[in-house]
PDB file with SEQRES, HELIX, SHEET and CRYST1 records, atoms N, CA, C and O in Angstrom:
SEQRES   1 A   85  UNK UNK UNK UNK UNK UNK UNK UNK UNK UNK UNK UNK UNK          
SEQRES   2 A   85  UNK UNK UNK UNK UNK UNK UNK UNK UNK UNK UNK UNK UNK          
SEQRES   3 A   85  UNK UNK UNK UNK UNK UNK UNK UNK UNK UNK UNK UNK UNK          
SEQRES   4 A   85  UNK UNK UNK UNK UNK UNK UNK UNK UNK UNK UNK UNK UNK          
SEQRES   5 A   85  UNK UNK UNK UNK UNK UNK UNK UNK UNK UNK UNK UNK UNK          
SEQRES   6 A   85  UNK UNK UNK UNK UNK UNK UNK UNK UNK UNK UNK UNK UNK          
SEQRES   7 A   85  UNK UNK UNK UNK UNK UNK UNK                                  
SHEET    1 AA1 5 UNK A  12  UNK A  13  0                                        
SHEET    2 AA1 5 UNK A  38  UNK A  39  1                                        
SHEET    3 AA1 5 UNK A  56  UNK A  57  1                                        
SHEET    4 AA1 5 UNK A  71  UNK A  74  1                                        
SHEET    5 AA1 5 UNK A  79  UNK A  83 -1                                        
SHEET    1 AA2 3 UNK A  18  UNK A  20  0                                        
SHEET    2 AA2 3 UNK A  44  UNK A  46  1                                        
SHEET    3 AA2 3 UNK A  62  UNK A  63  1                                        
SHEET    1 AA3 2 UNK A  31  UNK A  33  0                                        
SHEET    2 AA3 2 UNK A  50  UNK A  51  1                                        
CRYST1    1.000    1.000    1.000  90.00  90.00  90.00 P 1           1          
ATOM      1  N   UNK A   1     146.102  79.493  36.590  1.00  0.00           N  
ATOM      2  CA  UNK A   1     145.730  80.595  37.454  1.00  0.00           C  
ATOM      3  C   UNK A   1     144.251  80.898  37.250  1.00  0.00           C  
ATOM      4  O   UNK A   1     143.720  81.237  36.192  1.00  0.00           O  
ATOM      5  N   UNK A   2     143.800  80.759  38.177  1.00  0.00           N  
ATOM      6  CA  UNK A   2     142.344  81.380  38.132  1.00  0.00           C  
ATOM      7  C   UNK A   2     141.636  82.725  38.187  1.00  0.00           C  
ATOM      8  O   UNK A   2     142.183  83.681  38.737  1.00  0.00           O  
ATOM      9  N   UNK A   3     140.552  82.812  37.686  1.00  0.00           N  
ATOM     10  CA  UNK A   3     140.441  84.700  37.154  1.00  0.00           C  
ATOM     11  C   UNK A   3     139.599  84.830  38.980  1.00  0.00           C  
ATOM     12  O   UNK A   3     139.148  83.806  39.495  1.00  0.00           O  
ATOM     13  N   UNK A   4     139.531  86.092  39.658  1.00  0.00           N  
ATOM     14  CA  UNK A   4     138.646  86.115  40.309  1.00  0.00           C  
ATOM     15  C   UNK A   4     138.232  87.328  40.942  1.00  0.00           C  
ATOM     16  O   UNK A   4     137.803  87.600  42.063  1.00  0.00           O  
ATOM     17  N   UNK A   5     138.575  88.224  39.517  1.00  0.00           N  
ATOM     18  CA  UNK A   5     137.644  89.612  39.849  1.00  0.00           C  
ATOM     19  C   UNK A   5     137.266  90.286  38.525  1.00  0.00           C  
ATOM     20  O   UNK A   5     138.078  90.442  37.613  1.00  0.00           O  
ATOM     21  N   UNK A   6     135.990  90.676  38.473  1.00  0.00           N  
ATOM     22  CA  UNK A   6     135.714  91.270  37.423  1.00  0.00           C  
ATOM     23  C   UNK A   6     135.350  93.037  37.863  1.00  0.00           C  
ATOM     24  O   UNK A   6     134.849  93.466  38.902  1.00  0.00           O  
ATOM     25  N   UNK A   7     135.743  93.670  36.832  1.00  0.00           N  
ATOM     26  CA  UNK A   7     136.212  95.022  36.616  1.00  0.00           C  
ATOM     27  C   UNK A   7     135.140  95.778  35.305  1.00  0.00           C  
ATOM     28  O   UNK A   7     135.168  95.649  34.081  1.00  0.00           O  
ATOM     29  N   UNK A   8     134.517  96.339  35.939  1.00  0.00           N  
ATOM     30  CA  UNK A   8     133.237  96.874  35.331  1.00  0.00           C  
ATOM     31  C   UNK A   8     133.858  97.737  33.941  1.00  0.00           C  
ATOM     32  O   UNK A   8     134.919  97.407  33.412  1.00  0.00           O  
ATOM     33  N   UNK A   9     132.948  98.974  33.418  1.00  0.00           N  
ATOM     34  CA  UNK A   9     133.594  99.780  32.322  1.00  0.00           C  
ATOM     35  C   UNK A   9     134.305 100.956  32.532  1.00  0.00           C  
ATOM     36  O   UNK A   9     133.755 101.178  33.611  1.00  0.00           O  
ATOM     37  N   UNK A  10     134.917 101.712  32.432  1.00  0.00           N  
ATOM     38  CA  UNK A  10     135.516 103.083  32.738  1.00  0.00           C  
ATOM     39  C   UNK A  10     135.513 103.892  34.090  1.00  0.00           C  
ATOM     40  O   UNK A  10     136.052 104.997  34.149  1.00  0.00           O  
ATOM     41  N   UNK A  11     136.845 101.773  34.739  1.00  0.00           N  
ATOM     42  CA  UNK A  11     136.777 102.033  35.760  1.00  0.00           C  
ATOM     43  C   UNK A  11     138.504 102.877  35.838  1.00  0.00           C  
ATOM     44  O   UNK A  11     139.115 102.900  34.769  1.00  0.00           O  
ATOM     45  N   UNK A  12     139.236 103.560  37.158  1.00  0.00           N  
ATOM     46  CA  UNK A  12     140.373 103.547  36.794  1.00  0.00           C  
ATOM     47  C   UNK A  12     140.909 103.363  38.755  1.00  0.00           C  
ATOM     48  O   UNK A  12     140.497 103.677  39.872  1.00  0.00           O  
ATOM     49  N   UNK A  13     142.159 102.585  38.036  1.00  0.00           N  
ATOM     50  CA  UNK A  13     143.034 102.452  39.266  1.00  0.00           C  
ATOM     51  C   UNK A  13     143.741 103.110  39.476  1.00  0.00           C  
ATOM     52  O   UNK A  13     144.003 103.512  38.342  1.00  0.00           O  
ATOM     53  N   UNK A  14     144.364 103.632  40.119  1.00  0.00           N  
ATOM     54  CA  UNK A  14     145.510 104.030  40.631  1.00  0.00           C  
ATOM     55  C   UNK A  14     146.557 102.880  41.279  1.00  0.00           C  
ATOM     56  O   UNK A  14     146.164 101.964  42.002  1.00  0.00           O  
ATOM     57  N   UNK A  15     148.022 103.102  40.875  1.00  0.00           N  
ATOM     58  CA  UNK A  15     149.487 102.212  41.022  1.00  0.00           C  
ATOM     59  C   UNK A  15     148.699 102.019  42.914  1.00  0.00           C  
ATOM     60  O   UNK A  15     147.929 102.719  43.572  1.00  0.00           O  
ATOM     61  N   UNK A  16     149.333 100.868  43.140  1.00  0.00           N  
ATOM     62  CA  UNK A  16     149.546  99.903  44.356  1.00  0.00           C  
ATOM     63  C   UNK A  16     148.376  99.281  44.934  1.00  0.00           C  
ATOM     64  O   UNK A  16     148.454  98.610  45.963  1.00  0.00           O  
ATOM     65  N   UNK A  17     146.897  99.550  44.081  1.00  0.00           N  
ATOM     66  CA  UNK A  17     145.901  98.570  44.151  1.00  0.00           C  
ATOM     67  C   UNK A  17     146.000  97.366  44.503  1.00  0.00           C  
ATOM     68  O   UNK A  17     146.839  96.665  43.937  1.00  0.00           O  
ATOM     69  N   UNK A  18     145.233  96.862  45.447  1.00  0.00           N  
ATOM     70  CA  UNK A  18     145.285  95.408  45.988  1.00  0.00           C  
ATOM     71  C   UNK A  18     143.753  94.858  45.853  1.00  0.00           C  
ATOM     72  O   UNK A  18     142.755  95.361  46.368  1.00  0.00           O  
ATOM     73  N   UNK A  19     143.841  93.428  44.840  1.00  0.00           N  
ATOM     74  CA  UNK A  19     142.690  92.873  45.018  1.00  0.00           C  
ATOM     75  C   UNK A  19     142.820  91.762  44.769  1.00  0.00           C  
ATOM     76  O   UNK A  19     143.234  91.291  43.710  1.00  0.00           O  
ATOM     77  N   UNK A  20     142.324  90.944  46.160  1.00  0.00           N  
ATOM     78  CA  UNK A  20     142.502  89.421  46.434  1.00  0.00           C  
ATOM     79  C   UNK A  20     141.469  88.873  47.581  1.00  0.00           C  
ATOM     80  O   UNK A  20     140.383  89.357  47.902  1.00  0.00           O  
ATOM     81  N   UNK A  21     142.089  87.794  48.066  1.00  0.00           N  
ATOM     82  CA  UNK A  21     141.495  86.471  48.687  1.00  0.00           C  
ATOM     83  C   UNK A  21     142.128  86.940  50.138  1.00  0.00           C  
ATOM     84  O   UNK A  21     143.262  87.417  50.084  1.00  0.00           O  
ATOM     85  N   UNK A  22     141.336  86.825  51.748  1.00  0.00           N  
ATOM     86  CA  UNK A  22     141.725  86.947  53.205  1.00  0.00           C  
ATOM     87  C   UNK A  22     143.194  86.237  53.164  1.00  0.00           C  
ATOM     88  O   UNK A  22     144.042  86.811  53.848  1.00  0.00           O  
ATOM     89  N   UNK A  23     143.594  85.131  52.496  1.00  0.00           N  
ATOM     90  CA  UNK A  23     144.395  83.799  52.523  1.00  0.00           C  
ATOM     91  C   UNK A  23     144.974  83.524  51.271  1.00  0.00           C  
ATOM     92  O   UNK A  23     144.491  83.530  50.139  1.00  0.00           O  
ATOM     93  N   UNK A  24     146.254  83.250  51.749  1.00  0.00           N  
ATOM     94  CA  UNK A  24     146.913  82.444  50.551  1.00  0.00           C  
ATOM     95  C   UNK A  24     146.762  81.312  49.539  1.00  0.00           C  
ATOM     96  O   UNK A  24     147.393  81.139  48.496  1.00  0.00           O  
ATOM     97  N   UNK A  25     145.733  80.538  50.107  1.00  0.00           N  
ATOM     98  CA  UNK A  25     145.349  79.440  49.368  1.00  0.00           C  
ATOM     99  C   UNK A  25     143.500  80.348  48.427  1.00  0.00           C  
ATOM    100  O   UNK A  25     142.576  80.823  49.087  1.00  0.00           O  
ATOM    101  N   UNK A  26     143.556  80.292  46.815  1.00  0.00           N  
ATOM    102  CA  UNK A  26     142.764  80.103  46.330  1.00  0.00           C  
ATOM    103  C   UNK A  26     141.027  79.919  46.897  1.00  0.00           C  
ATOM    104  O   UNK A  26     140.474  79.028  46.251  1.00  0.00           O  
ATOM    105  N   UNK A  27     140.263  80.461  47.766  1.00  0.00           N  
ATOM    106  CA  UNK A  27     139.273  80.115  48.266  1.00  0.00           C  
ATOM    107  C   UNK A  27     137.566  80.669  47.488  1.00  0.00           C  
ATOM    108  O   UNK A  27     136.561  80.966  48.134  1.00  0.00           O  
ATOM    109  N   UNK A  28     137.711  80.663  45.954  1.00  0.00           N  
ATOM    110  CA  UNK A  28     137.007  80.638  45.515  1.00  0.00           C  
ATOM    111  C   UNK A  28     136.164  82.358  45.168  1.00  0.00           C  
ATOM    112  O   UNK A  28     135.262  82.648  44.382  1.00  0.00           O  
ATOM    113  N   UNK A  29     136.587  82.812  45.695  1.00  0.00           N  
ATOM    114  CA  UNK A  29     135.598  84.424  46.131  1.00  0.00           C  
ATOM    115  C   UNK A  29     136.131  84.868  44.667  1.00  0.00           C  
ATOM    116  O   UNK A  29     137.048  84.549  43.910  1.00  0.00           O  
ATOM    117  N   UNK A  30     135.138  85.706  44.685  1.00  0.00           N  
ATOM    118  CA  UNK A  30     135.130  86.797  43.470  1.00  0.00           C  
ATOM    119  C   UNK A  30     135.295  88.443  43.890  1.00  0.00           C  
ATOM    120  O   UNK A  30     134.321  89.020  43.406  1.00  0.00           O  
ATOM    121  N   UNK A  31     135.636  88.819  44.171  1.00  0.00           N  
ATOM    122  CA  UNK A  31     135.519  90.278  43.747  1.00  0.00           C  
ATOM    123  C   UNK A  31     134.942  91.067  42.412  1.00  0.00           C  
ATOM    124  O   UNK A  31     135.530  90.912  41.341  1.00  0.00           O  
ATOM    125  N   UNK A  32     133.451  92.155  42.529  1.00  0.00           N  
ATOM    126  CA  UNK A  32     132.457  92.197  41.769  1.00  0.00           C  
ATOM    127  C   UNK A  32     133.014  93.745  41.451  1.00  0.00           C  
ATOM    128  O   UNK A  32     132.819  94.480  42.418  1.00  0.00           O  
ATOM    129  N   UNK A  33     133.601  94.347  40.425  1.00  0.00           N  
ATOM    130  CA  UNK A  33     133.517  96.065  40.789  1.00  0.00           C  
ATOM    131  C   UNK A  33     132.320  96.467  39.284  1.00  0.00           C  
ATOM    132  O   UNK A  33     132.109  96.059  38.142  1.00  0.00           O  
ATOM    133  N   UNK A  34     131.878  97.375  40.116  1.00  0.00           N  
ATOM    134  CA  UNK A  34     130.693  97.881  38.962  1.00  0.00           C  
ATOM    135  C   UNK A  34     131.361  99.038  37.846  1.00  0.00           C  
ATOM    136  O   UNK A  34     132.570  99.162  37.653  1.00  0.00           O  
ATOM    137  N   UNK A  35     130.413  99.750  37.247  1.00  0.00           N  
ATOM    138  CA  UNK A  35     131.050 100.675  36.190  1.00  0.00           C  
ATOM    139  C   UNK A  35     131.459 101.907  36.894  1.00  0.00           C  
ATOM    140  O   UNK A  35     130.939 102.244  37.958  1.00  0.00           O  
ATOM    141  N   UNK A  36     132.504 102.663  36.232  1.00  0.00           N  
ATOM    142  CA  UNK A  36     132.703 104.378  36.447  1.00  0.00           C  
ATOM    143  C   UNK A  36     133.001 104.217  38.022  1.00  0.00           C  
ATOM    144  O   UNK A  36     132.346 105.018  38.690  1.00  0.00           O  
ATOM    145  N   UNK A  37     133.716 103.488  38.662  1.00  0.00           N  
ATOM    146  CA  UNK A  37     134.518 102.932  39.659  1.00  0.00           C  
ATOM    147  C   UNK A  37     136.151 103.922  39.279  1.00  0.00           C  
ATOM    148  O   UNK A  37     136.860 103.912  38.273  1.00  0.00           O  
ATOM    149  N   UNK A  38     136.298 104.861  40.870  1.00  0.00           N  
ATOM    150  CA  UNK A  38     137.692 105.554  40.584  1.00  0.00           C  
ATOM    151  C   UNK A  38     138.288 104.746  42.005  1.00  0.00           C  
ATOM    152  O   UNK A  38     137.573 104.710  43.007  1.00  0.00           O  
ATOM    153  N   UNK A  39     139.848 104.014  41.996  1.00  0.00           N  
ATOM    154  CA  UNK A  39     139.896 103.037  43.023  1.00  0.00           C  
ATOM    155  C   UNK A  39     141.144 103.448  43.278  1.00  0.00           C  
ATOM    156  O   UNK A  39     142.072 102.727  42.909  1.00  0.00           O  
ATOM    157  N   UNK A  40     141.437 104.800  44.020  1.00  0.00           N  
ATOM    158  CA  UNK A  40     142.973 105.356  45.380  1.00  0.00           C  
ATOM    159  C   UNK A  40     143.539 104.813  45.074  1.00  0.00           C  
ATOM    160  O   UNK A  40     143.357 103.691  44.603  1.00  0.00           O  
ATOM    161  N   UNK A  41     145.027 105.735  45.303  1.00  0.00           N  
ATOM    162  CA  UNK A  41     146.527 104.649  45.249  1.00  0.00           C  
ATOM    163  C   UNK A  41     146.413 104.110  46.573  1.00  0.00           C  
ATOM    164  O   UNK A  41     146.013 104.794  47.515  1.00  0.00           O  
ATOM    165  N   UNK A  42     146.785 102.788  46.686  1.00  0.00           N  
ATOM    166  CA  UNK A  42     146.973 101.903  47.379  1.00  0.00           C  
ATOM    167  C   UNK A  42     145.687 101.522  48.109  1.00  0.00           C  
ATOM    168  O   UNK A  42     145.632 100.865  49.148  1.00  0.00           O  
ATOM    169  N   UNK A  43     144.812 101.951  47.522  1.00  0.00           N  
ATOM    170  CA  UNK A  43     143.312 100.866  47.948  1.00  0.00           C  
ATOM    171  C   UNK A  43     143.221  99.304  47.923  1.00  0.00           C  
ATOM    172  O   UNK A  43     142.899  98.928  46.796  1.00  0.00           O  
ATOM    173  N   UNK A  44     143.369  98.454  48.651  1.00  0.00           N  
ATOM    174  CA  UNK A  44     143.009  97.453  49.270  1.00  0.00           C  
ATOM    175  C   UNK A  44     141.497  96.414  49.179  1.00  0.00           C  
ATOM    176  O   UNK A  44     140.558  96.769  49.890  1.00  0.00           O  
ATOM    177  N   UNK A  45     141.381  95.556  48.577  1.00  0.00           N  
ATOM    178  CA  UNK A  45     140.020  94.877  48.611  1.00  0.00           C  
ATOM    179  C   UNK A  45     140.388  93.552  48.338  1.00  0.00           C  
ATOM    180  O   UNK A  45     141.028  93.088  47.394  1.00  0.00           O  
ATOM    181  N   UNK A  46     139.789  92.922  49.489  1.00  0.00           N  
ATOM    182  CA  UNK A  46     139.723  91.814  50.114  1.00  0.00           C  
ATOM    183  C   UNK A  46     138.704  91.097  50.555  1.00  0.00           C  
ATOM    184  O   UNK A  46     137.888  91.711  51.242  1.00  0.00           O  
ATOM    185  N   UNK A  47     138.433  89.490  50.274  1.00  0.00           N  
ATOM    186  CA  UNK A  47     137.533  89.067  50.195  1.00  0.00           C  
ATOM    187  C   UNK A  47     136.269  88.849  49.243  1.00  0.00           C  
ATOM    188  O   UNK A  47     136.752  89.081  48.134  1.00  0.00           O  
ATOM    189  N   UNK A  48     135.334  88.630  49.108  1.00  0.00           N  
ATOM    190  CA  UNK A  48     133.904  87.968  48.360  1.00  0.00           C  
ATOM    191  C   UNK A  48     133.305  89.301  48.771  1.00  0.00           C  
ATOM    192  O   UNK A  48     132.515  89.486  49.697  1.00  0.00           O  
ATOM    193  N   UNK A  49     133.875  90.321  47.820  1.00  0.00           N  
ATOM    194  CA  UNK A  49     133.082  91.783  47.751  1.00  0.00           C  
ATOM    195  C   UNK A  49     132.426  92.248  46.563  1.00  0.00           C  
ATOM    196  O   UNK A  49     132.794  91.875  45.449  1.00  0.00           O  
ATOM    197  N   UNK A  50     131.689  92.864  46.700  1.00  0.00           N  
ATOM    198  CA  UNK A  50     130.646  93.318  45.020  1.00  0.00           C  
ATOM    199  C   UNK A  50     130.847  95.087  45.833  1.00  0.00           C  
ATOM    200  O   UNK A  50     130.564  95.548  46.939  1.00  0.00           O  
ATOM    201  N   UNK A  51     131.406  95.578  44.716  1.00  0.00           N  
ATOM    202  CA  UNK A  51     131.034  97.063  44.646  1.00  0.00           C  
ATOM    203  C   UNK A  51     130.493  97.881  43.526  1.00  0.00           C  
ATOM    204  O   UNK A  51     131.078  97.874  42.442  1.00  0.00           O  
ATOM    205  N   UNK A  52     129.718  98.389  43.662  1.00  0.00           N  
ATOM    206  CA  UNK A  52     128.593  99.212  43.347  1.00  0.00           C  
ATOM    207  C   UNK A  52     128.792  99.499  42.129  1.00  0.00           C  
ATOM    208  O   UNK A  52     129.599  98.704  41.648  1.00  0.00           O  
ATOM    209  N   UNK A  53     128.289 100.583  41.089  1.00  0.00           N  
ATOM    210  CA  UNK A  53     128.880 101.424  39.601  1.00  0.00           C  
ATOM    211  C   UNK A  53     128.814 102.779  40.592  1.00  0.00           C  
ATOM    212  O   UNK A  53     128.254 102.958  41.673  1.00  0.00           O  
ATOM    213  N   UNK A  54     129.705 103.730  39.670  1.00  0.00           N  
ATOM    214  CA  UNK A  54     129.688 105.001  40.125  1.00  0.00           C  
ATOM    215  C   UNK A  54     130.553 104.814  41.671  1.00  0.00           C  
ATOM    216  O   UNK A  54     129.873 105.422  42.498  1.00  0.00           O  
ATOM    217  N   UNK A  55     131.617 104.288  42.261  1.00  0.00           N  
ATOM    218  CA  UNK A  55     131.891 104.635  43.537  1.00  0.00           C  
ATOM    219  C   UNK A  55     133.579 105.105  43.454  1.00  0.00           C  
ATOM    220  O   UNK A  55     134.301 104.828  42.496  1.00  0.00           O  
ATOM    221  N   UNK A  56     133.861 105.596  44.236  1.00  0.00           N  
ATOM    222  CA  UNK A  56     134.888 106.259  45.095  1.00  0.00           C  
ATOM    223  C   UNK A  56     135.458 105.581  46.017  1.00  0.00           C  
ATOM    224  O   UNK A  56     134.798 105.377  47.036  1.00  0.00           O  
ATOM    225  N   UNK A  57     136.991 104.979  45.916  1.00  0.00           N  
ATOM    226  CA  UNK A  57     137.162 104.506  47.069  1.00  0.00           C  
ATOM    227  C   UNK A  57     138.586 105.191  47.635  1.00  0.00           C  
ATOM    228  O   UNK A  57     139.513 105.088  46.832  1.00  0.00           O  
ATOM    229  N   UNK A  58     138.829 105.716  48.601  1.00  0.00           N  
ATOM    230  CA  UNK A  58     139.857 106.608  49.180  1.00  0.00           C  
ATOM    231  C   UNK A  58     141.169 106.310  49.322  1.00  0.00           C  
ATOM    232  O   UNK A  58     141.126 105.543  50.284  1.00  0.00           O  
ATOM    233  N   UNK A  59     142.546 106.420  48.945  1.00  0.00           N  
ATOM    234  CA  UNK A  59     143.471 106.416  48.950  1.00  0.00           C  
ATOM    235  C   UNK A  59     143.532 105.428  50.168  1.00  0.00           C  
ATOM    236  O   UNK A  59     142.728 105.655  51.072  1.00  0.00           O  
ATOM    237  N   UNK A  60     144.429 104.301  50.316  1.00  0.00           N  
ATOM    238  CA  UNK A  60     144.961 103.432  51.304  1.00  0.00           C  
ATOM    239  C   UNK A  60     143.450 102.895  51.914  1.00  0.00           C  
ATOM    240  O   UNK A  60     143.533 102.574  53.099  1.00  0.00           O  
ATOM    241  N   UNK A  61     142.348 102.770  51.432  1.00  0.00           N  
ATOM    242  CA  UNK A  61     141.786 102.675  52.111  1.00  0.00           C  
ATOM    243  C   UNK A  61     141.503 100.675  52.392  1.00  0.00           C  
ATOM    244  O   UNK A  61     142.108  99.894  51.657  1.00  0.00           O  
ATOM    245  N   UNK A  62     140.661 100.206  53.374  1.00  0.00           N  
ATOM    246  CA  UNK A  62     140.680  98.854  52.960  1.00  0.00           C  
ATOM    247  C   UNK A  62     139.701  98.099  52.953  1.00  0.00           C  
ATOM    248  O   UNK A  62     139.327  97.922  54.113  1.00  0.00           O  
ATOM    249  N   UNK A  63     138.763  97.269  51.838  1.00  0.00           N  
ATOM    250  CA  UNK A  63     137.240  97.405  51.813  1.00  0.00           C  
ATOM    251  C   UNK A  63     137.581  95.690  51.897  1.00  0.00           C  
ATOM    252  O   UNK A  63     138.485  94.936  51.541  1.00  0.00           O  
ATOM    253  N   UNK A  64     136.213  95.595  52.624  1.00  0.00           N  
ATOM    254  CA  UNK A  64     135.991  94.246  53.041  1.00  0.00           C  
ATOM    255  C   UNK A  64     135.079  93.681  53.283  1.00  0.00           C  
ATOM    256  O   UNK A  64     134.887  92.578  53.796  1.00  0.00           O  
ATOM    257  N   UNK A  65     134.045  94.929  52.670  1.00  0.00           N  
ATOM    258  CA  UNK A  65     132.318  94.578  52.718  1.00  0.00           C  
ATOM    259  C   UNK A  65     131.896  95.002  51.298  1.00  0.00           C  
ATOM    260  O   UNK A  65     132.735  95.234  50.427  1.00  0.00           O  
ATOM    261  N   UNK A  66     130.561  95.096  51.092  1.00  0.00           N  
ATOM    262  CA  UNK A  66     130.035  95.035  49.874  1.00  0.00           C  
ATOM    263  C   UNK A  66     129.815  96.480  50.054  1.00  0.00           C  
ATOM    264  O   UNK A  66     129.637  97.013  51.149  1.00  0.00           O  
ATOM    265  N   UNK A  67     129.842  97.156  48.781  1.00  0.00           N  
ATOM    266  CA  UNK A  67     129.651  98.846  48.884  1.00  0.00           C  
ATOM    267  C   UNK A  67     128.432  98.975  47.830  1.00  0.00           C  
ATOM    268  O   UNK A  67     128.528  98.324  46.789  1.00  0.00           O  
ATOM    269  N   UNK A  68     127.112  99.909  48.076  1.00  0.00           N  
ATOM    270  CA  UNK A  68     126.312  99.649  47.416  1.00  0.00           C  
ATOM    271  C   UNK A  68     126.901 101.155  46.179  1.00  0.00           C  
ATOM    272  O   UNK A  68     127.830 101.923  46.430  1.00  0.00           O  
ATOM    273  N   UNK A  69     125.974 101.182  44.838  1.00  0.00           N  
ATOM    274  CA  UNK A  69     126.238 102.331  43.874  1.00  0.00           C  
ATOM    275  C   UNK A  69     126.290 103.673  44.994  1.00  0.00           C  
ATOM    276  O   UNK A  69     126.140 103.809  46.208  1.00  0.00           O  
ATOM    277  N   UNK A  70     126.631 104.669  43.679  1.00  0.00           N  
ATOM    278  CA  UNK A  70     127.135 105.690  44.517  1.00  0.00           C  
ATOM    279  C   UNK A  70     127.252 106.666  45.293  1.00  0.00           C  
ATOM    280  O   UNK A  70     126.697 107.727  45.579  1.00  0.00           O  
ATOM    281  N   UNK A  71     128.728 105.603  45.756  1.00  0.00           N  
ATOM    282  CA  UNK A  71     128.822 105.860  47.138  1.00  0.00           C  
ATOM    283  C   UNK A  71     130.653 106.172  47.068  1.00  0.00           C  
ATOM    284  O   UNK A  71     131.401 105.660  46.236  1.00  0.00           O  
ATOM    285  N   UNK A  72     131.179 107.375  48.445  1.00  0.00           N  
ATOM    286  CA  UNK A  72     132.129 107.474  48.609  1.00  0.00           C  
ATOM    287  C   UNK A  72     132.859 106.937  49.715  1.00  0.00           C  
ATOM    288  O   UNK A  72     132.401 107.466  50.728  1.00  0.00           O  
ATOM    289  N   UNK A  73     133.775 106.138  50.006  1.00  0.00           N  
ATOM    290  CA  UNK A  73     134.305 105.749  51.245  1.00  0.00           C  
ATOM    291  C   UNK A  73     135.458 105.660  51.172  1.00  0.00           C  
ATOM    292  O   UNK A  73     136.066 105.935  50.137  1.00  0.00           O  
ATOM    293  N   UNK A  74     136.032 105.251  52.268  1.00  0.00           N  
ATOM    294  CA  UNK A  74     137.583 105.482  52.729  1.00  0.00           C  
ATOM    295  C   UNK A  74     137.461 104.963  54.110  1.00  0.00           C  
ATOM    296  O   UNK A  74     136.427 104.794  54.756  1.00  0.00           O  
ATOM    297  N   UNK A  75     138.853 104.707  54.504  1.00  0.00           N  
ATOM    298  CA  UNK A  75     138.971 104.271  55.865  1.00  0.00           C  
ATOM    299  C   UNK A  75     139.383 102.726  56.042  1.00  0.00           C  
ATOM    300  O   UNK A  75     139.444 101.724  55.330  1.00  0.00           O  
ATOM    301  N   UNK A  76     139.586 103.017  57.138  1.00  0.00           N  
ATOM    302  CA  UNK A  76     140.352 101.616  57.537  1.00  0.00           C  
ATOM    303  C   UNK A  76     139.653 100.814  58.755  1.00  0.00           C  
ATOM    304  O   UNK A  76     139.907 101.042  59.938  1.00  0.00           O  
ATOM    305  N   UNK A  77     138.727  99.831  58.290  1.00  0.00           N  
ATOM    306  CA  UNK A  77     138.059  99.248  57.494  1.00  0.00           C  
ATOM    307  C   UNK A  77     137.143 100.381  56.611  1.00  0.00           C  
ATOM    308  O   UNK A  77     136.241 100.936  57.238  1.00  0.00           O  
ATOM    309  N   UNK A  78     137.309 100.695  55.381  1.00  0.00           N  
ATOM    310  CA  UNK A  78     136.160 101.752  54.724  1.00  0.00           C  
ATOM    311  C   UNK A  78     135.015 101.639  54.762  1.00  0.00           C  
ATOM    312  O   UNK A  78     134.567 100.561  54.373  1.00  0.00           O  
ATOM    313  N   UNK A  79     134.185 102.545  55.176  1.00  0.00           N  
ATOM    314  CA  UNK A  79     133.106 103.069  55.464  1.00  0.00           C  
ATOM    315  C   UNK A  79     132.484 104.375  54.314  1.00  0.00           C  
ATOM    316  O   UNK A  79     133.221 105.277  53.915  1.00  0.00           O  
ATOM    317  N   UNK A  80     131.235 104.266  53.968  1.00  0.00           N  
ATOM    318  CA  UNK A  80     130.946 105.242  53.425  1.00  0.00           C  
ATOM    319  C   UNK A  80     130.751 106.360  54.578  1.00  0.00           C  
ATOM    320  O   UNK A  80     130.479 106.438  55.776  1.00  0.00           O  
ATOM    321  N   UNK A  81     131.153 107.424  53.128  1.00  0.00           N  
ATOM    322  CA  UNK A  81     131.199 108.805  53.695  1.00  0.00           C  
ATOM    323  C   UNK A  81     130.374 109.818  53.346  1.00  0.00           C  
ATOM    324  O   UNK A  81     130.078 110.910  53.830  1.00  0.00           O  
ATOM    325  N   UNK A  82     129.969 108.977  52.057  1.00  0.00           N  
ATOM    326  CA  UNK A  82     129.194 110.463  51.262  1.00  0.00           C  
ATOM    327  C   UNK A  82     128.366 109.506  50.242  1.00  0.00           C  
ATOM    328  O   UNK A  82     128.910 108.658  49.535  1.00  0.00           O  
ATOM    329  N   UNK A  83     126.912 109.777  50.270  1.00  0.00           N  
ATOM    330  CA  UNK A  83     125.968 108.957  49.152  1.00  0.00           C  
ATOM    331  C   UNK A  83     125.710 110.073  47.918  1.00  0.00           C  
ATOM    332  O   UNK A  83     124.822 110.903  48.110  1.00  0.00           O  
ATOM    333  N   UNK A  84     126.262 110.101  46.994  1.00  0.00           N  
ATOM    334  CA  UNK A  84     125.761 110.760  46.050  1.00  0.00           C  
ATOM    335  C   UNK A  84     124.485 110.749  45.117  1.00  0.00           C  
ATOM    336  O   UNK A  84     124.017 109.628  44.921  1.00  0.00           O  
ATOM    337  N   UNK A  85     123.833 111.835  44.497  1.00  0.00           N  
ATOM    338  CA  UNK A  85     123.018 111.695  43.996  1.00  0.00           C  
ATOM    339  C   UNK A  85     122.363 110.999  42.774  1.00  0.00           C  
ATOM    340  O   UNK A  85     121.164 111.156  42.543  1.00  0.00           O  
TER     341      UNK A  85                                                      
END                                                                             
């Protein structure tokens, strides 16, 4: 089995987190999460994504782009909502 997401420091999930590949077959992508990352029940991330340190991502939400530091989003496809200071 191959590793293909790395998980920054004092990050926390919440139960029904999803993080994987568009496809069933192995296609190489990484998923990047930065530090002090809080990640919704049932947040969703998919694809060759890098997210930020310091972010927020919203309950059910489903990320599929790169999210820069912090930042709050949600939505389906998630979108930031709020740039913090």
């Amino acid at each position: 089995m191959k590793k293909n997401c790395k998980i920054g420091k004092n990050c926390t999930l919440l139960p029904g987190v999803v993080i994987g590949n568009k496809n069933l077959e192995d296609d190489g992508s990484w998923v990047i999460i930065g530090d002090n990352c809080y990640i919704g029940l049932g947040a969703k991330i998919f694809g060759q994504v890098t997210i930020g340190n310091n972010v927020i991502i919203g309950a059910n939400s489903v990320v599929v782009k790169d999210i820069p530091d912090n930042c709050v989003v949600s939505g389906i496809p998630a979108k930031i909502i709020k740039k913090m200071a």
